[in-house]
C-alpha positions as CSV (number, residue, x, y, z in Angstrom):
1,X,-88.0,-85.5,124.8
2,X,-89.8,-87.3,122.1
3,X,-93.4,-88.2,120.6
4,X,-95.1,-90.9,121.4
5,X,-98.4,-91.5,119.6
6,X,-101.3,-92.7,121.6
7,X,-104.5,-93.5,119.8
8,X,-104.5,-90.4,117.4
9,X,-102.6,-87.6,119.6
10,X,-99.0,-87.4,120.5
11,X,-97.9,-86.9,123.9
12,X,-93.9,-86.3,125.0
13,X,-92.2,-88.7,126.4
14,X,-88.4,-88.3,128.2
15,X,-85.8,-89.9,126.2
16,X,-83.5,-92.5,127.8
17,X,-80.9,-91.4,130.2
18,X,-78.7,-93.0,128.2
19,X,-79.3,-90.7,125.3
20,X,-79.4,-87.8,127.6
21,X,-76.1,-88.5,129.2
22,X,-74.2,-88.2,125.6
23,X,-74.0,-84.6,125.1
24,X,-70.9,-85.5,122.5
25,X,-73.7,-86.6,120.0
26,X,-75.6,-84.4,117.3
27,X,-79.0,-85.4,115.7
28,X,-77.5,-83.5,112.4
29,X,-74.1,-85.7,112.8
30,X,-76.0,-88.8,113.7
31,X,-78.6,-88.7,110.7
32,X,-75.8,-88.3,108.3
33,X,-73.8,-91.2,109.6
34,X,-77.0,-93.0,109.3
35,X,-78.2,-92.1,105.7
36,X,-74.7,-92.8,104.7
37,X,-74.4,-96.2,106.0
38,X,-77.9,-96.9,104.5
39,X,-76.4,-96.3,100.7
40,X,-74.2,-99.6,101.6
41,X,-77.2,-101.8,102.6
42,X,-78.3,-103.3,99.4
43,X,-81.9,-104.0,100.5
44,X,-82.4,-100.8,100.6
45,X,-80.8,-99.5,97.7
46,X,-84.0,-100.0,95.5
47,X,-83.1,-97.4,92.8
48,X,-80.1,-97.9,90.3
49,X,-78.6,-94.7,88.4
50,X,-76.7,-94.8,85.5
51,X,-74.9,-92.2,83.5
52,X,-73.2,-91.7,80.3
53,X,-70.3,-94.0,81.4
54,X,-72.6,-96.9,81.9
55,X,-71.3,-97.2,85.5
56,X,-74.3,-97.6,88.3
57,X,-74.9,-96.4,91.3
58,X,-77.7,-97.8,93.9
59,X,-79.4,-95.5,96.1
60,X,-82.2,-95.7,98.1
61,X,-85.4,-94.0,96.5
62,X,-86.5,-92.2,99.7
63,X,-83.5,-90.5,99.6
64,X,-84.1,-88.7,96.3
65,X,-88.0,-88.5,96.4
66,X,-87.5,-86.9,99.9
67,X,-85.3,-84.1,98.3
68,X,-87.6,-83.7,95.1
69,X,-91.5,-84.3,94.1
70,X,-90.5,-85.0,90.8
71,X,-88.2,-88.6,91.7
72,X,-91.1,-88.9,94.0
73,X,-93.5,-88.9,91.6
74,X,-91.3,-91.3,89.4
75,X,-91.0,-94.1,91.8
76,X,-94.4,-93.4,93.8
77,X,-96.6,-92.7,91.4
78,X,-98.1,-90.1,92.3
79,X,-100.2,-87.8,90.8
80,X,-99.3,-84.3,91.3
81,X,-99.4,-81.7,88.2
82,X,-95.7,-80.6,87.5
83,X,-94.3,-77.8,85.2
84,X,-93.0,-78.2,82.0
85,X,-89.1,-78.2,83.0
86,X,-90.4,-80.8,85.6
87,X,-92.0,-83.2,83.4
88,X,-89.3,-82.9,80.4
89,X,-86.6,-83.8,83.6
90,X,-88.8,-86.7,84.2
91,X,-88.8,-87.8,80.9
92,X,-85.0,-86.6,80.2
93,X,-84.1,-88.9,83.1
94,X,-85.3,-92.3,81.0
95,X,-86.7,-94.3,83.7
96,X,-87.4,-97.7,83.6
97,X,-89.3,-99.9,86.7
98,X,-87.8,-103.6,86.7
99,X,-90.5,-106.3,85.9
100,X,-88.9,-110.0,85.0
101,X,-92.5,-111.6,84.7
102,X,-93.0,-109.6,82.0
103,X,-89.8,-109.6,79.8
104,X,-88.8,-106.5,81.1
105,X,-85.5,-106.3,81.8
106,X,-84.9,-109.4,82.2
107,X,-81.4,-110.2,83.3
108,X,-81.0,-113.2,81.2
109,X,-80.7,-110.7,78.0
110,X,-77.5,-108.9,79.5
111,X,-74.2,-110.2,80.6
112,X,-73.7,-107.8,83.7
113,X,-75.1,-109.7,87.1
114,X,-78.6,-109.2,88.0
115,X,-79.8,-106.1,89.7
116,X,-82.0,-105.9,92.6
117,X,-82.8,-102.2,91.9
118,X,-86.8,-101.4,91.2
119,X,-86.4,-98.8,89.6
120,X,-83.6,-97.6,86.8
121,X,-82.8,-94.6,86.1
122,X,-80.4,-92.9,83.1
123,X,-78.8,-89.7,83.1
124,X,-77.3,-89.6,79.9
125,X,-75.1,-86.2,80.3
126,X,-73.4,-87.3,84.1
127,X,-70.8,-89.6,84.8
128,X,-70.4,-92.3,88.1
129,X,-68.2,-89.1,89.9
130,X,-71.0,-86.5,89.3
131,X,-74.2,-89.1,90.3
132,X,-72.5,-90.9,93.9
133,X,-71.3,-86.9,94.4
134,X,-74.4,-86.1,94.2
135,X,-75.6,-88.5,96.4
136,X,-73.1,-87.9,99.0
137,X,-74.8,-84.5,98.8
138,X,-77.9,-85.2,99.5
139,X,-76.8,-87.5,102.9
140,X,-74.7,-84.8,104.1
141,X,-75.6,-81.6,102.8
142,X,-72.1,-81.1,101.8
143,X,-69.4,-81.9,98.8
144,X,-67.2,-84.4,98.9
145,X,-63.9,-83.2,100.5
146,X,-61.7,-83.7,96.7
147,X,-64.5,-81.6,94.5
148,X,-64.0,-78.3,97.0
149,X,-60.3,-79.2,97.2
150,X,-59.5,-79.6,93.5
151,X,-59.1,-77.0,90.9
152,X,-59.4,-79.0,87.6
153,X,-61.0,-80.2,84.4
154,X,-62.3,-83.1,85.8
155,X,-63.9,-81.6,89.3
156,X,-65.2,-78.6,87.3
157,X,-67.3,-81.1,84.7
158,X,-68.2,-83.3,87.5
159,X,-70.0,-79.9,90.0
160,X,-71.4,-78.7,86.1
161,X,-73.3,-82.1,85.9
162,X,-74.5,-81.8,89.6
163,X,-76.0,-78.3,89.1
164,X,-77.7,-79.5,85.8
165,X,-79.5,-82.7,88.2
166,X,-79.7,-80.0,90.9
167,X,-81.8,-78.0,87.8
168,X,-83.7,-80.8,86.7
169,X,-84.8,-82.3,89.5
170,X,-85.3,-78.9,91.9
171,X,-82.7,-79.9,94.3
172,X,-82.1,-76.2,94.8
173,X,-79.8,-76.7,97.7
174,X,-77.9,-78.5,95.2
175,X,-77.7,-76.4,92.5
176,X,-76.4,-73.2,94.5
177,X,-74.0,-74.7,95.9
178,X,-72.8,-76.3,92.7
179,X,-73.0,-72.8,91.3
180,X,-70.8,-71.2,94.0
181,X,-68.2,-73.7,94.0
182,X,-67.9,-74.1,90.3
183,X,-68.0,-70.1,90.6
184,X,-64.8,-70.3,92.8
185,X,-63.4,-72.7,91.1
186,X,-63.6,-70.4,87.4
187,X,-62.7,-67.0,89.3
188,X,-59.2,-68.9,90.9
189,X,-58.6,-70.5,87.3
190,X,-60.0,-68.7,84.7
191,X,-59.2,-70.8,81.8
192,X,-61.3,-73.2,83.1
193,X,-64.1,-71.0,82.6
194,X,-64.1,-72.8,78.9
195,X,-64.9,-76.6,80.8
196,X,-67.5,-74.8,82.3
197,X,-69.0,-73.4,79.0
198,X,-68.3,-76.8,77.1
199,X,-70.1,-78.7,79.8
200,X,-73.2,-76.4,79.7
201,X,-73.2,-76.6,75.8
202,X,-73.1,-80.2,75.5
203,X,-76.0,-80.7,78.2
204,X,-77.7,-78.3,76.1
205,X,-77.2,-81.0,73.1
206,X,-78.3,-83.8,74.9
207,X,-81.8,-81.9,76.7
208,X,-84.8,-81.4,74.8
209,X,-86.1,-78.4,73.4
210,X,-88.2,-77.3,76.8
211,X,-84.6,-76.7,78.3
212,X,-84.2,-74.2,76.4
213,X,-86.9,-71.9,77.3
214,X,-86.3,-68.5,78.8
215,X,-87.7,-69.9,82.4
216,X,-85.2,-73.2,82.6
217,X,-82.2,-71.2,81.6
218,X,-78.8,-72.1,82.8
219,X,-77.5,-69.5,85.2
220,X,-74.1,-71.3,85.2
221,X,-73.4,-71.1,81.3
222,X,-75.0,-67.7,81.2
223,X,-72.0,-66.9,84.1
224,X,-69.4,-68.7,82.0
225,X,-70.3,-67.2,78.7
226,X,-70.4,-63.3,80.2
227,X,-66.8,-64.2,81.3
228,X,-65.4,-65.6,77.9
229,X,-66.9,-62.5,76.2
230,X,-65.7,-59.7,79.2
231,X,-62.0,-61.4,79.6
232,X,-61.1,-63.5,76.3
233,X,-57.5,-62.6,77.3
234,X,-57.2,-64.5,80.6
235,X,-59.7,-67.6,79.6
236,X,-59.7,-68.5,75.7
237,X,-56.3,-67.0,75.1
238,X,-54.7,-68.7,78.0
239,X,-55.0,-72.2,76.2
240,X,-58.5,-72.2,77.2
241,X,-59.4,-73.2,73.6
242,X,-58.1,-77.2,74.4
243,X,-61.3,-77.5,76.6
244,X,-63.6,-76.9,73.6
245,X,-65.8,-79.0,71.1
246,X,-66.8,-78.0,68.4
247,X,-69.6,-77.0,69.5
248,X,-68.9,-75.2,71.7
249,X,-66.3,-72.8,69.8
250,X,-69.0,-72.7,67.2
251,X,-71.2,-70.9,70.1
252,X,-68.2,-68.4,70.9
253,X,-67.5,-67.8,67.5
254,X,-71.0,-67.0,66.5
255,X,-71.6,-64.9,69.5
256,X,-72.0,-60.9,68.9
257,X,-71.4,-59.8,72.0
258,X,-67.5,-61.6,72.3
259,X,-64.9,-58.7,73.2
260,X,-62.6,-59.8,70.7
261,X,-61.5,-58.0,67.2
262,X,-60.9,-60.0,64.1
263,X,-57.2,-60.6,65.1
264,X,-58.1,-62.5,68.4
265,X,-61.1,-64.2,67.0
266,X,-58.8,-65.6,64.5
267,X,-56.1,-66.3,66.6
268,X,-58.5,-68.5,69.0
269,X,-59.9,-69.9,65.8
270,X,-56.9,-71.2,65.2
271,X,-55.4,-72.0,68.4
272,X,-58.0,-74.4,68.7
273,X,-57.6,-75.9,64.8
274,X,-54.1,-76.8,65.2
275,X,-55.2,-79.0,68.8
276,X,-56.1,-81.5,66.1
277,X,-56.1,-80.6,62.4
278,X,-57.1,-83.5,61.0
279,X,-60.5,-83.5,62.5
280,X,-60.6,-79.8,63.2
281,X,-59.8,-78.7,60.3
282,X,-63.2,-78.8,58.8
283,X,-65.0,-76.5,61.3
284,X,-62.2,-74.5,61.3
285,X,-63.2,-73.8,57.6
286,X,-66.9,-73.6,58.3
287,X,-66.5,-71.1,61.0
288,X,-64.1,-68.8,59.5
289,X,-67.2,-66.8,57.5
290,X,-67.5,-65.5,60.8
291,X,-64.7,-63.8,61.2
292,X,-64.2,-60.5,58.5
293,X,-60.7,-60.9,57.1
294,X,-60.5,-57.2,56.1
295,X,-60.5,-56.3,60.0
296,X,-57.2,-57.8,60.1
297,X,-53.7,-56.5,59.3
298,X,-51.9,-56.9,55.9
299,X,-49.0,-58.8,57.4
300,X,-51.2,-60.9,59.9
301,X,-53.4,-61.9,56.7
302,X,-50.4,-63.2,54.2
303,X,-47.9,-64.4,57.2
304,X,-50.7,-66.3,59.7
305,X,-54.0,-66.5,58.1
306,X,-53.2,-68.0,54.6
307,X,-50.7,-70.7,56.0
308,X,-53.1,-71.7,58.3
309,X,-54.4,-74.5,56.3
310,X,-58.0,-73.9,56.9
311,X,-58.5,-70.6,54.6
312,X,-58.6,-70.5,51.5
313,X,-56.3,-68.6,49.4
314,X,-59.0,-66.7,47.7
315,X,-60.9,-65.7,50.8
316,X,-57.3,-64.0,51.8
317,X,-56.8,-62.6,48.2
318,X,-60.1,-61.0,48.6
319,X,-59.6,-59.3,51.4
320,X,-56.6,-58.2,50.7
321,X,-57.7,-56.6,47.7
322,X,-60.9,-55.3,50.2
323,X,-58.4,-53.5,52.1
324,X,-56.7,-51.8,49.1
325,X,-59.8,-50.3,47.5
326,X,-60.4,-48.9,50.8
327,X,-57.4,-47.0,51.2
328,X,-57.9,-45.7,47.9
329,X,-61.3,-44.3,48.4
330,X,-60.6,-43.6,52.4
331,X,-60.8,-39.6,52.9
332,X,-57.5,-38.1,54.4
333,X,-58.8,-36.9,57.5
334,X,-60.2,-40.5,58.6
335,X,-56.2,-42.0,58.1
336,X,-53.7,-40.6,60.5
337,X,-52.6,-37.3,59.7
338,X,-51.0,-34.1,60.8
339,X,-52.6,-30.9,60.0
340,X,-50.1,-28.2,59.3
341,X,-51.5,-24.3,59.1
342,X,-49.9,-20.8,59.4
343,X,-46.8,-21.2,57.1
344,X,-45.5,-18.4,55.4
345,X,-46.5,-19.7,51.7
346,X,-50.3,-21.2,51.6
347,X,-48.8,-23.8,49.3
348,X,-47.3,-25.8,52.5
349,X,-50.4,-25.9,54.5
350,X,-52.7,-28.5,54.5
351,X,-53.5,-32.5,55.7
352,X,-50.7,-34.4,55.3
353,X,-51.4,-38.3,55.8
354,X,-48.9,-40.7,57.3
355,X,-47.3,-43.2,54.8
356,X,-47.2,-47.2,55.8
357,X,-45.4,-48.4,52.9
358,X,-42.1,-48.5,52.4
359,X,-40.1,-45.7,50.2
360,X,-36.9,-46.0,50.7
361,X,-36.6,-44.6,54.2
362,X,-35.6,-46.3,57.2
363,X,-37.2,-48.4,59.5
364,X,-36.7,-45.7,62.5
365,X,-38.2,-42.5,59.6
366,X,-41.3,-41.5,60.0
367,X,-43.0,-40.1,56.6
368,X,-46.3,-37.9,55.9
369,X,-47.3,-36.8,52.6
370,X,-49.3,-33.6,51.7
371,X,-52.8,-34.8,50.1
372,X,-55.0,-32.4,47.7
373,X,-58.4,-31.3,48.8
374,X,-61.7,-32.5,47.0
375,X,-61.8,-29.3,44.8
376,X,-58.2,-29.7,43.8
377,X,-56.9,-31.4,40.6
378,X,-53.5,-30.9,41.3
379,X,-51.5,-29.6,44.2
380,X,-47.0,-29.6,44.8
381,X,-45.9,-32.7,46.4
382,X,-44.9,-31.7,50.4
383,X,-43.3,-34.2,53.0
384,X,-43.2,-34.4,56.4
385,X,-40.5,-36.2,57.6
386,X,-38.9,-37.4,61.3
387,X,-35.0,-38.6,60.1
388,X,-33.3,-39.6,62.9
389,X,-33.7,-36.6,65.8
390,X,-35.3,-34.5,63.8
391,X,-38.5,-33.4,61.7
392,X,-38.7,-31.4,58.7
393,X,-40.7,-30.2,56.1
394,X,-39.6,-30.9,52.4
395,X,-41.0,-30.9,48.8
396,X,-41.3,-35.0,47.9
397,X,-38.7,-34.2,44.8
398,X,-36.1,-33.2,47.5
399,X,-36.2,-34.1,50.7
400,X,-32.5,-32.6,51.7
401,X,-34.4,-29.1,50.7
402,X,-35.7,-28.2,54.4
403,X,-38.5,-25.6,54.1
404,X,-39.0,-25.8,58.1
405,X,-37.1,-27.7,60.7
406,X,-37.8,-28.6,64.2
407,X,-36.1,-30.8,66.8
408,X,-37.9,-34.3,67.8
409,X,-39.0,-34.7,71.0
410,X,-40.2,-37.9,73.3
411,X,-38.9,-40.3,70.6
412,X,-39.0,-44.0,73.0
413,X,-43.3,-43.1,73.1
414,X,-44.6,-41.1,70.6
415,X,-42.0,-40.9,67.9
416,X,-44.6,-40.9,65.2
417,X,-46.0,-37.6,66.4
418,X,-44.7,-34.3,65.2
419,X,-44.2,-31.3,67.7
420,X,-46.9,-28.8,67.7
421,X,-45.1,-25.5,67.8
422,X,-41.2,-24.4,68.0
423,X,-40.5,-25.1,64.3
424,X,-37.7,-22.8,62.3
425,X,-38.1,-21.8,58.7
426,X,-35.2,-22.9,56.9
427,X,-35.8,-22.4,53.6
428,X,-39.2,-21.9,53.5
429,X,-41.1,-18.7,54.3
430,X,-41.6,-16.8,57.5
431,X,-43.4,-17.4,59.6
432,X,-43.3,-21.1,60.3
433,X,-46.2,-23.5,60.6
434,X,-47.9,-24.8,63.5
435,X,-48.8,-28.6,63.1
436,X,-51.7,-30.6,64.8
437,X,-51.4,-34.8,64.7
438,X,-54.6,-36.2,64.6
439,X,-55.5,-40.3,65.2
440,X,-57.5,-42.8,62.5
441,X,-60.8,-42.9,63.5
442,X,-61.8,-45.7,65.6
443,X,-63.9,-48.4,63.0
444,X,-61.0,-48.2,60.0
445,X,-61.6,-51.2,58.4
446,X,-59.2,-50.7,56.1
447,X,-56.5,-49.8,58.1
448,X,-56.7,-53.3,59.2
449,X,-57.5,-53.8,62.4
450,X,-58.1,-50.6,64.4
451,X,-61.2,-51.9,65.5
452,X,-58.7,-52.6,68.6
453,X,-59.9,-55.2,71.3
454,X,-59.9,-53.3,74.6
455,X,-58.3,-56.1,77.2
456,X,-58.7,-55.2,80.6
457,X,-55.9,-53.7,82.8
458,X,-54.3,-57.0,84.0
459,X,-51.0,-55.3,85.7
460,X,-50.4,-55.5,89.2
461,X,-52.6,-57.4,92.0
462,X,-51.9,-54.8,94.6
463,X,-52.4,-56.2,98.1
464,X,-55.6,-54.2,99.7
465,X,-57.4,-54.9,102.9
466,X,-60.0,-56.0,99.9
467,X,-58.2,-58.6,98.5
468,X,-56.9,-60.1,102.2
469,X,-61.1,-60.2,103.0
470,X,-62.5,-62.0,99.6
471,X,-59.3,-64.8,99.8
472,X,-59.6,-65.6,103.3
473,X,-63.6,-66.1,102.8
474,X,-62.4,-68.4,99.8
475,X,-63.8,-66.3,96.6
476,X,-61.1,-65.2,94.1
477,X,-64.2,-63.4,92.1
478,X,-61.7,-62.0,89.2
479,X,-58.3,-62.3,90.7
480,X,-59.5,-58.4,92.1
481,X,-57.2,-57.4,89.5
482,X,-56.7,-53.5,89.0
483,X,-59.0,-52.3,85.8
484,X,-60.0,-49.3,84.8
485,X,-63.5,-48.0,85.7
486,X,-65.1,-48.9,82.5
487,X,-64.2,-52.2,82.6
488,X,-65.2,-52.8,86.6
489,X,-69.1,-51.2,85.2
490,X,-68.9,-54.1,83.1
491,X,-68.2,-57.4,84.9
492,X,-70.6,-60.1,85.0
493,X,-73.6,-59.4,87.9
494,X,-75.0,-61.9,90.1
495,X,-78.8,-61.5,89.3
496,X,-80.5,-63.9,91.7
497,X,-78.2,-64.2,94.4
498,X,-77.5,-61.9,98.1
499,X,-74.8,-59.7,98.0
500,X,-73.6,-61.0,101.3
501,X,-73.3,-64.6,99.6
502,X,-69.8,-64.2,98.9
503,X,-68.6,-60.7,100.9
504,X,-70.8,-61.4,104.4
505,X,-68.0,-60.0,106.3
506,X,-67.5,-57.0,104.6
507,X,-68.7,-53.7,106.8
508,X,-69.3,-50.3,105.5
509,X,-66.1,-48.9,106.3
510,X,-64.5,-51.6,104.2
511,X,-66.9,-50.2,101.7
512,X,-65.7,-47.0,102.5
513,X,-61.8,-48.0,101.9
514,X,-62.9,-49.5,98.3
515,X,-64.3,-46.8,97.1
516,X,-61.6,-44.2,98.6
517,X,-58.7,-47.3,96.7
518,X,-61.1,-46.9,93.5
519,X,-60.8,-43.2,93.3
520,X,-57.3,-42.8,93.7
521,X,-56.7,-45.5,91.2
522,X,-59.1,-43.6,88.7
523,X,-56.8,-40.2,89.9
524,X,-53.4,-42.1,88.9
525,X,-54.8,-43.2,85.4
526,X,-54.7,-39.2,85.0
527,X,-58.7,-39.4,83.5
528,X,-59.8,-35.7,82.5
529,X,-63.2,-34.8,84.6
530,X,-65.5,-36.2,81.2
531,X,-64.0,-40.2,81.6
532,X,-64.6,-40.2,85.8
């Protein structure tokens, strides 16, 4: 039945029998069909929107003032009090409303064919493909077929721009499912994650200041930006860094919270130079203050960063000599060392601190050398040394004098650490020693870059009930790659949406089975009962 307005009620009326008699037809299909036939009718198309490529597109204004006050305040006029956000889109958006009798506009001052369009509206960070997707959306309530499809550049830029006019203009059926899709999109490729970032940075640039205010804050490049700093590895380091402008690696190398040491800063620093040196190389040279060279290994600093072309020889030379002074004032039991008590003579016990330079031993010799305590001037040179299969301690003058012997062990791993207990005096004196390796602390600068960059546990995909679930409902949230437990407490949430948004078919013994699989996984990893 429908309405039928008599005088000022509305009573129902019985629709035709014809109408009645085609159950194949859907008011939701129908309307669609109808809205989208509308956008080819030129007399109705009374609104003309243009983006950054200059191309237009006409659309009827009922259309987009239905979906949002603030194009309905644009064209209609009316007068309604809007929010801040609201009235910077409305001015971001540059309309202007056609009048030839004035001058306005007029058509004879441009070579392109007259419009028709009242009203014309500029977007200046969207393109043609982004603006008609848009309005395909809001016909049909749904993306066009190729953007859902499509797992590229281009698609990703074009559903970035539709969330920002979904953000702008409070088309919130819009913007989510922009988000999710460009969300699905990252997760399956994850060095796209840096189009993402790139597109959200230079909106940024083009928006005014009131943009940037806590309350209109992008959820999409706050999404993209807690990936690049959680997995550098899979996004920036995957050639992720071609997607970048300048500005946009200006952001990632200025950001704190980026999981990266010195080494992979660098390296995606210049990753990104060498896509075009010639007009790279200057913000190359302006962004490498950020990075502190003395983090960074001796070899990696003569071999990679000073032929890079965009440091300067005396930045390297510094730290270099940074590094050095270090060492040289760095206290024994901060380097790697092995602590050696209980020998027969008090002379041979003490820290002995492992050796990187070379003394004439081979590349396969391990070497640790006795240092004197704080209240010692002066105490007999000792060695530790691994030759071949097997350790022994020596005086430095000597080292075929063996004091205590010992038989390696485990050499493919951990061939750099001397056996505990089990050692033989030689020619040294009973009783033998007992020895105790110890690590650098975590935070060496000057052992160049043990401020190590934790990557997350990438090996093996594993194929869990889990995984079949999340890829037959289309997310790909993190490849569900196996990491360890610290790294799964710190993946990037999703404040503001259900839970069931991208998991509604998971029950709570799938639950159950996820957590049992996450146990077992920690169990395997062989954690004592502190790291669970």
């Amino acid at each position: 039945a429908v309405k039928v307005k008599k005088g000022n009620t509305f009573v129902n009326a019985d629709c035709p029998d014809s109408i009645r008699s085609n159950n194949s037809m859907k008011v939701e299909d129908s309307l669609s069909e109808t809205i989208l036939k509308s956008l080819s009718r030129e007399r109705l198309c009374d609104v003309e929107v243009v983006g950054k490529d200059e191309v237009p597109v006409e659309v009827p204004g009922y259309l987009l003032a239905a979906h949002s006050e603030i194009f309905e305040e644009m064209f209609y006029s009316k007068k309604e009090k809007l929010t801040v956000c609201e009235k910077a889109a409305a001015a971001a958006a540059d309309v202007e409303k056609a009048n030839p009798a004035s001058g306005e506009d007029d058509p004879s001052d441009s070579d392109d064919p007259p419009s028709h369009c009242e009203h014309h509206v500029k977007l200046k960070f969207a393109t043609w493909d982004s603006i008609n997707a848009t309005v395909h959306f809001l016909a049909t309530r749904t993306l066009p077929d190729s953007l859902e499809r499509a797992a590229n550049e281009h698609s990703l830029r074009t559903i970035c721009q539709m969330h920002l006019i979904g953000r702008m203009f409070n088309l919130c059926a819009l913007k989510d499912q922009a988000y999710r899709t460009a969300r699905l999109i990252m997760n399956k490729t994850p060095r796209l994650v840096s189009v993402a970032f790139d597109e959200c940075v230079l909106a940024d640039s083009l928006l005014g200041e009131e943009f940037k205010r806590p309350s209109c804050k992008c959820p999409l490049k706050e999404y993209a930006l807690e990936y690049l700093r959680e997995s550098p590895l899979t996004t920036l380091l995957a050639e992720g860094t071609v997607f970048l402008s300048a500005e946009s690696i200006s952001a990632i190398m200025c950001d704190q919270e980026m999981d990266m040491d010195e080494t992979t800063m660098f390296h995606v620093l210049n990753s990104w130079v060498k896509q075009d040196e010639e007009c790279n190389r200057d913000t190359g040279r302006a962004l490498v203050s950020n990075i502190d060279l003395a983090y960074i290994k001796t070899e990696y600093l003569n071999n990679v960063v000073r032929k890079s072309g965009f440091v300067d020889a005396s930045d390297v030379d510094a730290a270099l000599k940074e590094i050095e002074e270090m060492l040289e004032n760095q206290s024994p039991d901060e380097k790697e060392h092995v602590v050696v008590e209980g020998a027969g003579k008090p002379e041979y016990n003490g820290i002995y601190v492992r050796q990187e330079e070379d003394i004439g031993l081979g590349e396969d010799e391990v070497v640790y050398v006795k240092e004197c305590r704080e209240d010692e001037d002066y105490c007999p040179d000792y060695g530790l040394y691994l030759m071949k299969a097997r350790w022994a301690l020596t005086p430095c003058v000597d080292s075929s004098n063996f004091l205590y012997s010992r038989e390696a062990v485990n050499l493919s791993q951990n061939r750099h650490i001397p056996p505990k207990e089990g050692w033989k005096t030689v020619g040294g004196v009973d009783p033998p020693p007992t020895l105790a390796w110890n690590a650098a602390k975590d935070g060496d600068k000057a052992g160049g870059g043990n401020r190590a960059y934790l990557a997350p546990n990438l090996a093996g995909t594993g194929t869990s009930i889990m995984s079949i679930m999340d890829v037959a409902n289309g997310d790909h949230d993190e490849g569900r790659k196996r990491r360890s437990l610290n790294t799964m407490l710190n993946l990037p949430t999703d404040e503001g949406h259900e839970e069931d948004d991208y998991h509604d078919d998971m029950d709570d013994s799938s639950m159950s089975m996820e957590r049992e699989s996450m146990l077992s996984t920690i169990q395997d990893c062989g954690m004592d009962e502190s790291e669970r």
